[in-house]
Structure formats: structure tokens, C-alpha cells
C-alpha positions in Angstrom: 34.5 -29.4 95.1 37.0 -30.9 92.9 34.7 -33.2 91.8 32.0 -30.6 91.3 34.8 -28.8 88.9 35.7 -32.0 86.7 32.2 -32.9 86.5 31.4 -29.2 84.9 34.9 -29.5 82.9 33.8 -32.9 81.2 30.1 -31.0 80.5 32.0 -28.3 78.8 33.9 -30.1 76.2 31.3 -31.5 74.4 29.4 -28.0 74.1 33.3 -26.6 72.4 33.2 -29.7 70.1 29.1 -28.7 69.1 31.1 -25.3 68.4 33.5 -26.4 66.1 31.0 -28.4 64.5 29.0 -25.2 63.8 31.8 -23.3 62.9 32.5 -25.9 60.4 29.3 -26.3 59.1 29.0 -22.5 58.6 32.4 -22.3 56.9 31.4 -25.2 54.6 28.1 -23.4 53.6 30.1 -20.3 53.1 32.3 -21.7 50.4 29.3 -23.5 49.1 27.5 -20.3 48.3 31.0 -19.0 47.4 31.0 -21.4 44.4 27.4 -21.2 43.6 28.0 -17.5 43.3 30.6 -18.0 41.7 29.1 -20.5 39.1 26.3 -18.1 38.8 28.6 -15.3 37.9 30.3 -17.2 35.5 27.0 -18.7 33.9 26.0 -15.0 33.6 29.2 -13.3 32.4 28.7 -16.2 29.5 25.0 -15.4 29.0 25.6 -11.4 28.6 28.6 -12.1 26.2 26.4 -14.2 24.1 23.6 -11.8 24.1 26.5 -9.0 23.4 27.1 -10.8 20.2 23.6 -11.3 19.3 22.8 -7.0 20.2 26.0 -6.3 18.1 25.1 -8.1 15.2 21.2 -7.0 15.4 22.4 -3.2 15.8 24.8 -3.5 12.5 21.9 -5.0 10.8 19.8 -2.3 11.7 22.2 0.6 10.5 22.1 -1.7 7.5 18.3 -1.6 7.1 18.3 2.5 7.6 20.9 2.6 4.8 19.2 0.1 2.6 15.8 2.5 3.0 13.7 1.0 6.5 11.7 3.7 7.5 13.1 4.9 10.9 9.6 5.0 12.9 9.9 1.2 12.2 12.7 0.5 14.6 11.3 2.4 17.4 9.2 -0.4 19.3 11.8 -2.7 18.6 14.6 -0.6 19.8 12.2 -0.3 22.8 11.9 -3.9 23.0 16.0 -4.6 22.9 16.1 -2.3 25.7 14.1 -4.0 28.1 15.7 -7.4 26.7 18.9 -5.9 27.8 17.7 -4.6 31.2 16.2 -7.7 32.1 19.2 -9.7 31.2 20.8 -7.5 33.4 19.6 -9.1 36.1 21.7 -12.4 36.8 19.8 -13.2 40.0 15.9 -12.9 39.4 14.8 -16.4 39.1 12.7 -15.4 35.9 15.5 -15.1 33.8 17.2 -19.2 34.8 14.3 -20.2 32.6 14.5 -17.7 29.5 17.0 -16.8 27.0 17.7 -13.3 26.4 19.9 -14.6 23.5 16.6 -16.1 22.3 15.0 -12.2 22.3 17.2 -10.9 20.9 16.8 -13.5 17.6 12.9 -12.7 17.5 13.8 -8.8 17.3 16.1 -10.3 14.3 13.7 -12.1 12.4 10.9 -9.0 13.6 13.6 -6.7 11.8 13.8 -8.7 8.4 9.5 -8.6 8.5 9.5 -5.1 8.8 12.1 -5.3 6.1 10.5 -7.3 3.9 7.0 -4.9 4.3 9.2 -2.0 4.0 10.1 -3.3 0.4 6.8 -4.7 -0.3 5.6 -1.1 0.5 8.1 0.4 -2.4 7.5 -1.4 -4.9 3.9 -0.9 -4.6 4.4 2.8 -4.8 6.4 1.9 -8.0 3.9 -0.4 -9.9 1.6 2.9 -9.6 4.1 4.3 -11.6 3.9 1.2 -13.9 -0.1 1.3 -13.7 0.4 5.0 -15.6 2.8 3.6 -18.2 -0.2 1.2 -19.2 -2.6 3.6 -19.2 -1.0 5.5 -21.0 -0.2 2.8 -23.7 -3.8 1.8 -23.5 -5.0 5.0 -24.7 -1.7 6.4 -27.1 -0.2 3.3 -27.9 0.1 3.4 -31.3 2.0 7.7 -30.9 4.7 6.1 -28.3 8.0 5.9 -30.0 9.1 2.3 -30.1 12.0 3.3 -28.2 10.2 4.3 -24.9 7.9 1.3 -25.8 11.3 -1.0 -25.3 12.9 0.7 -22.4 10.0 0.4 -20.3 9.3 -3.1 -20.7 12.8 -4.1 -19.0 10.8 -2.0 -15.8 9.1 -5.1 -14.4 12.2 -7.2 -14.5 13.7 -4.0 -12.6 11.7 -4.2 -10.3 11.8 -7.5 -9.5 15.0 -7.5 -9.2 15.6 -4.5 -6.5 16.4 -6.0 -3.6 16.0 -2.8 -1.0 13.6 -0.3 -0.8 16.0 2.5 -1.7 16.8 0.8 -5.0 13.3 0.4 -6.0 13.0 4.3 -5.1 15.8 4.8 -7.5 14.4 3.4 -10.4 11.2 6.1 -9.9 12.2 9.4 -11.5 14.0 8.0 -14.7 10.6 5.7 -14.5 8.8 9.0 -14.2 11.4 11.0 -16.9 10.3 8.1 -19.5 6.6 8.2 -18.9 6.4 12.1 -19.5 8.6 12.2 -22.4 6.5 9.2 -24.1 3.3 11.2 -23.6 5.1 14.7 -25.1 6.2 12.2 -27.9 2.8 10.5 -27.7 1.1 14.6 -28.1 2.9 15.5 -31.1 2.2 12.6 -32.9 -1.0 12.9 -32.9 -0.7 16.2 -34.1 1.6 15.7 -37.1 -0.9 12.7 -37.7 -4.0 15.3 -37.6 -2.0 17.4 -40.5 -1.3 14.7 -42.5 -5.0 13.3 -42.2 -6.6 16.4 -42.7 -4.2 17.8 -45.7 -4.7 14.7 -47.5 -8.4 14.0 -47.2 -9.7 17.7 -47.8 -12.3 19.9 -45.5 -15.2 16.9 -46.0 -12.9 15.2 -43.5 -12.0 18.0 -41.1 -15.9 18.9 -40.7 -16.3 15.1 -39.8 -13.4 15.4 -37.5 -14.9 18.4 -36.1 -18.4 17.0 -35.3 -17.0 14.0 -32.9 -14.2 16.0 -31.2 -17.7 18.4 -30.8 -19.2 15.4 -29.2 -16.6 14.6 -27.0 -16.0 17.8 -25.7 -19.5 18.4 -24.8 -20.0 14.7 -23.2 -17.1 15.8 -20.8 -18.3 19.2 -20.0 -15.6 20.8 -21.8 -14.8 24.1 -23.9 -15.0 23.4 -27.9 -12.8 26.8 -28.4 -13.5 28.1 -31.7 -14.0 24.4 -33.6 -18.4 24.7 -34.0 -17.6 28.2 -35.1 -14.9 27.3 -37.7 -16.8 24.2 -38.4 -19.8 25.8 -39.5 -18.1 28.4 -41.6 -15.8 26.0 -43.3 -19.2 24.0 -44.0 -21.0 27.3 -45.4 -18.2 27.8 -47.7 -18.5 24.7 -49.1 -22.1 25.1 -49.5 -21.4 28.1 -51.9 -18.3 26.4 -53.6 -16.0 28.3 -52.3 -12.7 26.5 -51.9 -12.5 27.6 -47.7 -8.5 27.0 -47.3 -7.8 29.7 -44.8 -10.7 28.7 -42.9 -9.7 24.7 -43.1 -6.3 26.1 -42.1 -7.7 28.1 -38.6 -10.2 24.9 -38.0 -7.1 22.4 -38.0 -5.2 24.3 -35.5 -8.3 24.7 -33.5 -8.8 20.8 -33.7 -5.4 20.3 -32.6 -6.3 22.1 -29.7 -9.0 20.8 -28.3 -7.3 17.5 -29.1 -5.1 18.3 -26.7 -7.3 19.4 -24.1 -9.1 16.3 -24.0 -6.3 14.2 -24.0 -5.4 16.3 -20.9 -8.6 15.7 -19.1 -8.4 12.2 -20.0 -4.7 12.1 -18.7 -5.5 14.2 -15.4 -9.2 11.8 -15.2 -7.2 8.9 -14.9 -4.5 10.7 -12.3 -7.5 11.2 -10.5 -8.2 7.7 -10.0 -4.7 6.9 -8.9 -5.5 9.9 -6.2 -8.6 8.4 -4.9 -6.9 5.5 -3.5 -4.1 7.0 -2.2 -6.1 9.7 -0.4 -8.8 6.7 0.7 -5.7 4.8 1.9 -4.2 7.7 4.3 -8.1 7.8 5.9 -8.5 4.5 5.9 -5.0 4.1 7.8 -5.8 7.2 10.1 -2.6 8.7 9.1 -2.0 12.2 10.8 -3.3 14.8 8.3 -6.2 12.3 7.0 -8.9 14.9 7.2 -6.6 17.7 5.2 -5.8 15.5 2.0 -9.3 14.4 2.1 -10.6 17.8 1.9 -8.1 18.8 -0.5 -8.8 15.6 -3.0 -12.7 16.8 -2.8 -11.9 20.3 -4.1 -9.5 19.4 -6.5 -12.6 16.5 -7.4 -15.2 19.4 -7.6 -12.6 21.8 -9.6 -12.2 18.9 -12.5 -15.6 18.2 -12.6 -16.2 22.0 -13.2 -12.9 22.8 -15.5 -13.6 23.6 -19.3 -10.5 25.0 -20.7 -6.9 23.7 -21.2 -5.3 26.6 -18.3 -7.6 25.9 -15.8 -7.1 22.2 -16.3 -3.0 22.5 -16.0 -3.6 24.1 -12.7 -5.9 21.1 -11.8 -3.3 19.0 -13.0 -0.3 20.3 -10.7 -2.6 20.3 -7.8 -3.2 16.8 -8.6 0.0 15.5 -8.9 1.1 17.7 -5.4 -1.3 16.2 -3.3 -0.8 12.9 -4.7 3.1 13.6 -3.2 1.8 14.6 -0.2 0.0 11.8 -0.1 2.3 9.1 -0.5 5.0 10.6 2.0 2.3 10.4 4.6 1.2 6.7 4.2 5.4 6.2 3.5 5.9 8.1 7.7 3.0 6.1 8.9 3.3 3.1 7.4 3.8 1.3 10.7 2.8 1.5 13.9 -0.9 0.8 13.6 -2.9 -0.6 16.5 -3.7 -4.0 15.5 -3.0 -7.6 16.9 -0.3 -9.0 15.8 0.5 -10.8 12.7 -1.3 -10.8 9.5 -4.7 -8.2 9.7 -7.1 -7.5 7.1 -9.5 -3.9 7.4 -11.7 -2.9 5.7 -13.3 0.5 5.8 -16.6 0.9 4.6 -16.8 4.4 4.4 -13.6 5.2 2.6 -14.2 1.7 0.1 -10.5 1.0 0.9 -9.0 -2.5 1.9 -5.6 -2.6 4.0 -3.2 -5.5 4.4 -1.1 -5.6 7.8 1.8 -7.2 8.7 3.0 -6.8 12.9 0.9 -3.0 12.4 2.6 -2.3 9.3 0.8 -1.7 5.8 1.5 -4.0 3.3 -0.8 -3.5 0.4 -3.8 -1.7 -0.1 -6.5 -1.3 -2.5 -9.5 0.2 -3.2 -12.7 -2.0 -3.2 -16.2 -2.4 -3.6 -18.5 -3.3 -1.1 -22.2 -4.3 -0.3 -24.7 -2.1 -1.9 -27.9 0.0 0.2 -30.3 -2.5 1.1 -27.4 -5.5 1.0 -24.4 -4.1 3.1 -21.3 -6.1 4.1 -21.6 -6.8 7.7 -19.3 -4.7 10.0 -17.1 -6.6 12.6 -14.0 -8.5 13.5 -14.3 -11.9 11.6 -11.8 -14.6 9.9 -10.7 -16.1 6.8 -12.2 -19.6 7.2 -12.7 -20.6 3.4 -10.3 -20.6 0.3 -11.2 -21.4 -2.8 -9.5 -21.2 -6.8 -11.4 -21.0 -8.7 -15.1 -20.2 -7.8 -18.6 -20.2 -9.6 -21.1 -17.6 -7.7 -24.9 -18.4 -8.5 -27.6 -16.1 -7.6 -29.4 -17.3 -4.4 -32.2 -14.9 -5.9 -34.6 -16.0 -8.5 -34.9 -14.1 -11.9 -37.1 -11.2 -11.4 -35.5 -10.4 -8.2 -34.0 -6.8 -8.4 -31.0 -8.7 -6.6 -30.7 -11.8 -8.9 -27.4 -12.2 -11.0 -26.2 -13.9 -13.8 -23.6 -17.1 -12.8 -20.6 -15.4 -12.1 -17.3 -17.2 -12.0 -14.3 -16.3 -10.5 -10.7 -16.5 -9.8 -10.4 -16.4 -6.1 -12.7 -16.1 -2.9 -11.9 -15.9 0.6 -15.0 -16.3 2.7 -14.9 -14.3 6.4 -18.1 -14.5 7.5 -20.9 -17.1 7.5 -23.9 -16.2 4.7 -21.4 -16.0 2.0 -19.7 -13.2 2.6 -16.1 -13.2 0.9 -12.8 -11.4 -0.5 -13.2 -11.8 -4.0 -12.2 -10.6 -7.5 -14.6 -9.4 -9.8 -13.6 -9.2 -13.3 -17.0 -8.2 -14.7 -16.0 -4.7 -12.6 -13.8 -1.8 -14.8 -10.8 -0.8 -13.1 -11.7 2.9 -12.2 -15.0 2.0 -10.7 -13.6 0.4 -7.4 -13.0 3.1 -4.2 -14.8 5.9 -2.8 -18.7 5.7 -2.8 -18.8 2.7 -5.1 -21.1 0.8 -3.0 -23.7 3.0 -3.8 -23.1 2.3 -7.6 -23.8 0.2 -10.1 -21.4 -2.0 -9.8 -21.9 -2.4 -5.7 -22.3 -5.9 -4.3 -24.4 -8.2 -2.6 -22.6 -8.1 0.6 -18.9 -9.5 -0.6 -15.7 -7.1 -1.1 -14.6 -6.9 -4.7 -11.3 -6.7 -5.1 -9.3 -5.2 -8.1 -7.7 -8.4 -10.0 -4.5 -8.0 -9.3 -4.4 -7.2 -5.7 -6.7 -10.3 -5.4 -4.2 -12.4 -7.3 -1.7 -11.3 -4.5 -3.8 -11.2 -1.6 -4.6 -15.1 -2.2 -1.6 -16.2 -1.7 -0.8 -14.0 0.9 -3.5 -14.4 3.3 -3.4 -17.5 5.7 -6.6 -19.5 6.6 -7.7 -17.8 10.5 -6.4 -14.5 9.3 -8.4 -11.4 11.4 -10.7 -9.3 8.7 -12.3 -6.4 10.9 -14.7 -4.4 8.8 -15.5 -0.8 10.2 -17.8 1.3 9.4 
């Protein structure tokens, strides 16, 4: 019995030393995954205080950028995209985030921020060089009437320009931009008028009736209301004829010539504001900014109105409507500038049907233009295709012999981009006039054989712009 008990006694201390043992080893991995936890807390109170400083600093830039003029739909996918930074980050224990860097997120929103940024900017001061685009127009065509004055103050503009560093201060220089260029024309206006007086009191009625005949011309070639000048013409002329002297007549004719003067000054002036229109309203379709369809329609009737308008009031009215849904314009493409569904990156589209060519940078527009395409029987191909040639300058010869209603003198040029094979490229054309690029030219004169010309100026940008592999997608 006793024996039986110390034999059972000596079993049962080696099963309380196997205890302890356990107990041990338990207690020892306890404190191990107190330390790990404890390490891991510390590693990610360290991480989130980092990324803290990186959100804070983002944030202030932001408020910055709002301040400085970045459109606010800009920041919304990348507020969205901070906020699931920050919610993942959150998360100390997932194993996904040992191998990433919030901190490192938070930096790429940064440098997305300054992009959007630097397209926000680009974006302004290409709504200002429109305003610059008038000026020249208007100095090629009245020149010579622009007081010297105007003349000097707007050639410090560019320099102006260039030097605005924010999208609000390149808005600021617009309306004394847009004061300047209206007060130059009213200068421009009366000029011409005084100059009429002085022509037509120093050179006697022979002259006026001369005068007469071409404004006559003119106003006929441009569908547009003589007023009383054939009538006053032809009595001025009869009066001579019977050697009568005709001053009160000569009188009534020069104020008559002085008015349609003006109206065709008016027409050219509200032609060329026309032009301006067509790409901005192109631009908004091409873009599929909400409200496309509306200034569309509105740009045709306003179109079909000028087209049809003979006298000076009717073409004021024409004028204002003009100039309003050129506004409306411009804030839509300004609400919607990004945002786009595109890949990201730099994108090129084209849009066939609205002869309009949009840059994009990360969704956002950049620069746009409009262009002329492939003509009926030679149409540039429709797709998603690359940049994979770049070439300054460029010598295009006809691949069609002479005879060929498609052959074509040697044409060189400044810069091509090819996107497709065949010969298909991005290209300026300097044999094209200005006003003939946009809506419907591909069924003009001036329509190619399957490349996209490209205003001069644009494709002086655009070279340097666009990377070799960069996406063209051409839609219908």
C-alpha cells in the first residue's frame, strides 16, 4: 500500500513540473505578444502621426489652391481618394498595409493636386489669349485708327500673362483686357469717321461716288442693307451730270457712307466673334458638358440670324446674343473642365463630328482647338490609337499622281505626330486660314486627306506637350 502511494507520488511530480513548464511557456508567449503589440502600436502611432503631417499640409495646400482659383469639382476625387487613404491607414493590423505607405499616398494626392493645378492655370490663360486673339484681330483689320496709346498698353498683356502665376490672377487681368479692347475699337470707329470727312471734303463728290460704289459692293457681297447710299449716289451723280454743284446731297451721302461704314465694320466685328463662338460651343459638345445640346442649338440660331441680318439694329441684337452665349459657354467648359472619363494621364480626342480636338490631363481639359479633318471619300479613321512618330520639321508629298482629284502640291511643315499607320498624323497646316478650321470643315475646301490639321499655334504647343505612346481616340 505504502509503496503503491510513493510509487503514484513520484508519478505525480513530474506531471506538476510539465505544468509549470506550460505555465511558463504560456506566460513567456504572453509578454511576447505583449511587446509585439506593443511594437506594433508604437510603429503605428508613428505611421498615423506622419501621415497627420502629410494630410495637414496637403489640406492647407488645398484651401490654398481654392483661394488661388482651382475649380472646386477638381478636389472631389481626390478628397475621395484621401479618405480611403486615411481609412485604410486606419487599420494598424491588416497585413496589407506592413507593405505600403500611406505617407506615400498621401504625396501622390500632392503632386495629383499641383497637376490639376497646373491644368487649372493652363485652362485660364487659354480663356485669356482668346481675349488676346480679339486684340489682334482687331489690329489686323483697324490698325492704323487704334490710338497709339491702347496700341502700347496692350502689348505689355503677353508679358502679363506670362507672368500670372494662379488662375485667379490671370482672371483678373480679363475685364481691364476686355475695357481696353472695346475702347480701342470705339476709338478705332471714330477714326474712321473723322478720316471719311476729311477724305471726302478734300477730294470733292468725284471721290464720294467712288467711295460709294465699293462700300455698294461690299454691302451686297455680305448680304447687307446699303441704307440710302445707291439712292444718294445716283443723285449726287445726276447732279453732276447737269453741272450742278450737289453739296447738300454730297452732304446726306457722307453721313449715309459713314453709316454703312459702320455696319460693316460691325458685321465684320460680330463675323469674326462668331468664329471665336464656334469653337467654344464645338468644345462644350465635344467635352459632353451638361447643357451641350442647348448652346449648340442656340449657336445655330444665332448662325442662321447673322447669316440672314441686313441692318445695323438687328445686327446689335445678334451681337449681344453672341457675346452671352459665348459667357455661357465658357462657364460651362470652366464647371466641367474635369472629371472626364478617360484613362489616366495624357489623352488626345478627337471628335469628328464637332471638328474639335481636346487635350487631357488625369480627365481634365487642357487645351482645345478646332480642326480640320479627312475629307468625304478620305476620312480620318475613327478609333483609339497612339502617338508613335514625331517629327520637326516635315515635307508631305502627294502619294497621288498629278491628275488625281486627290494629288497635292509638296507641302512642308512645322510639326507632325503620326497616330496611326498609312500616314495619318497631328499636323499644322499653314496653307489653311485661321477661320476655316471647326465645324463642318471636312466637308470644305480646305479638308484633308485623312490627317488632322491643326491651327499653328496650338500645334506649336501641342508638340511639345504630347509624349511619344500618348492615347489619340477619334470618335465619330
Amino acid at each position: 500500500m505504502s509503496s503503491s502511494i510513493a510509487a503514484a507520488g513520484q508519478a505525480a511530480r513530474p506531471e506538476r513540473r510539465g505544468q509549470r513548464w506550460a505555465v511558463r511557456i504560456v506566460a513567456g508567449l504572453a509578454l511576447g505578444a505583449a511587446l509585439v503589440a506593443g511594437a506594433a502600436e508604437g510603429f503605428a502611432w508613428n505611421r498615423h502621426q506622419t501621415v497627420a503631417a502629410s494630410v495637414s499640409r496637403l489640406r492647407a495646400s488645398w484651401a490654398a489652391d481654392l483661394a488661388a482659383g482651382l475649380p472646386p469639382p477638381t478636389l472631389a476625387p481626390l478628397r475621395a481618394e484621401l479618405g480611403r487613404t486615411l481609412r485604410r491607414s486606419g487599420l494598424w493590423w491588416w497585413p496589407l498595409t506592413w507593405g505600403e505607405s500611406a505617407n506615400a499616398d498621401v504625396n501622390r494626392l500632392g503632386a495629383d493636386t499641383a497637376a490639376a493645378f497646373g491644368t487649372a492655370l493652363s485652362a485660364a490663360r487659354s480663356r485669356a489669349a482668346q481675349t488676346l486673339a480679339a486684340w489682334r484681330r482687331l489690329i489686323r483689320t483697324d490698325g492704323n485708327w487704334v490710338p497709339r496709346r491702347l496700341v502700347a498698353e496692350a502689348a505689355t498683356w503677353p508679358a502679363a500673362l506670362r507672368a500670372a502665376r494662379t488662375p485667379v490672377g490671370v482672371a483678373a487681368l480679363a475685364p481691364g483686357w476686355a475695357a481696353a479692347e472695346s475702347a480701342a475699337r470705339s476709338a478705332a470707329a471714330r477714326a474712321r469717321l473723322e478720316a471719311l470727312a476729311r477724305a471726302t471734303g478734300s477730294t470733292g463728290p468725284g471721290r464720294l461716288i467712288s467711295t460709294a460704289a465699293g462700300l455698294i459692293t461690299i454691302a451686297r457681297a455680305d448680304n447687307l442693307d446699303p441704307g440710302a447710299v445707291p439712292r444718294l449716289a445716283g443723285e449726287l451723280r445726276h447732279e453732276l451730270v447737269q453741272g450742278q454743284p450737289g453739296t447738300a446731297t454730297a452732304a446726306r451721302l457722307t453721313r449715309a457712307i459713314a453709316a454703312l461704314r459702320a455696319l460693316i465694320a460691325l458685321n465684320d466685328a460680330v463675323a469674326a466673334d462668331l468664329v471665336t463662338l464656334t469653337g467654344q460651343v464645338d468644345q462644350a459638345a465635344a467635352e459632353q458638358v451638361p447643357g451641350a445640346g442647348a448652346l449648340l442649338a442656340a449657336y445655330r440660331a444665332d448662325q442662321a440670324s447673322f447669316t440672314s441680318a441686313t441692318t445695323q439694329p438687328v445686327m446689335r441684337t445678334i451681337a449681344d446674343r453672341i457675346h452671352a452665349l459665348g459667357g455661357r459657354a465658357l462657364t460651362a467648359l470652366a464647371a466641367h473642365r474635369c472629371g472626364h472619363a478617360l484613362p489616366a494621364g495624357k489623352v488626345i480626342t478627337i471628335a469628328l463630328s464637332f471638328q474639335e480636338m481636346v487635350f487631357y490631363n488625369n480627365g481634365c481639359a487642357v487645351e482645345a482647338t478646332p480642326v480640320t479633318t479627312g475629307r468625304p471619300l478620305l476620312r480620318t479613321p475613327t478609333g483609339t490609337f497612339h502617338i508613335f512618330d514625331k517629327q520637326t520639321p516635315y515635307v508631305f508629298i502627294s502619294p497621288w499622281p498629278p491628275g488625281s482629284p486627290f494629288w497635292y502640291p509638296t507641302s512642308p511643315v512645322d510639326w507632325v505626330m503620326e497616330f496611326d499607320q498609312g500616314g495619318y498624323y497631328i499636323h499644322d497646316a499653314p496653307w489653311e486660314p485661321p477661320g476655316a478650321f471647326g465645324l463642318n470643315s471636312d466637308n470644305g475646301v480646305w479638308a484633308s486627306h485623312g490627317c488632322v490639321h491643326t491651327p499653328t499655334s496650338v500645334m506649336r504647343w501641342a508638340f511639345g506637350w504630347t509624349p511619344l505612346g500618348t492615347p489619340v481616340i477619334v470618335s465619330a
